[in-house]
C-alpha positions in Angstrom: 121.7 139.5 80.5 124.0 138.5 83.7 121.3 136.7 85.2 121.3 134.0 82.8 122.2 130.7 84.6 125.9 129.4 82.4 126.3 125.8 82.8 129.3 124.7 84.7 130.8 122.2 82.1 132.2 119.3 82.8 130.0 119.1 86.4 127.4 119.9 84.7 127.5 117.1 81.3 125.5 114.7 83.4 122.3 116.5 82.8 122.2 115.9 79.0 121.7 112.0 79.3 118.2 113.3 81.6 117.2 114.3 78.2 118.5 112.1 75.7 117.8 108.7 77.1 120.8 106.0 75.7 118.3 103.4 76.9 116.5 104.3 74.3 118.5 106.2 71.7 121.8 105.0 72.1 121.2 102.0 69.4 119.3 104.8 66.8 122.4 106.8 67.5 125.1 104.4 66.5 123.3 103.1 63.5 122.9 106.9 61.9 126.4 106.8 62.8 127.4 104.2 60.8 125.3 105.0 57.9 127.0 108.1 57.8 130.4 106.6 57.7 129.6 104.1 55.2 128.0 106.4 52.7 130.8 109.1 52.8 133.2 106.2 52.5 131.2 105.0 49.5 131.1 108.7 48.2 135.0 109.1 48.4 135.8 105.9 46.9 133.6 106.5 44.1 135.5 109.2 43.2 138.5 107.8 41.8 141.5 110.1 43.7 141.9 107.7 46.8 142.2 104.5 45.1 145.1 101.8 44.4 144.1 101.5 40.7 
């Protein structure tokens, strides 16, 4: 089990971008993102406890 390489975090962070390339994911990314945001802001405003009426 020792022999298992751990990574060295935060010299080691680099090597997730040779994986997910923001050339082409970056954009997809940040558009789920704000889908997300808007439809749990939707969601919580629907509900009726964190409005001003």
């Amino acid at each position: 089990m020792s022999d298992i390489a751990k990574p060295s975090n935060p010299n080691d962070d680099w090597k997730i971008w040779m994986v997910v390339n923001p050339s082409t994911w970056l954009m997809p990314i940040l558009f789920a993102v704000l889908l997300i945001v808007l439809t749990v802001h939707t969601v919580v405003l629907q509900l009726g406890w964190f409005t001003w009426g």
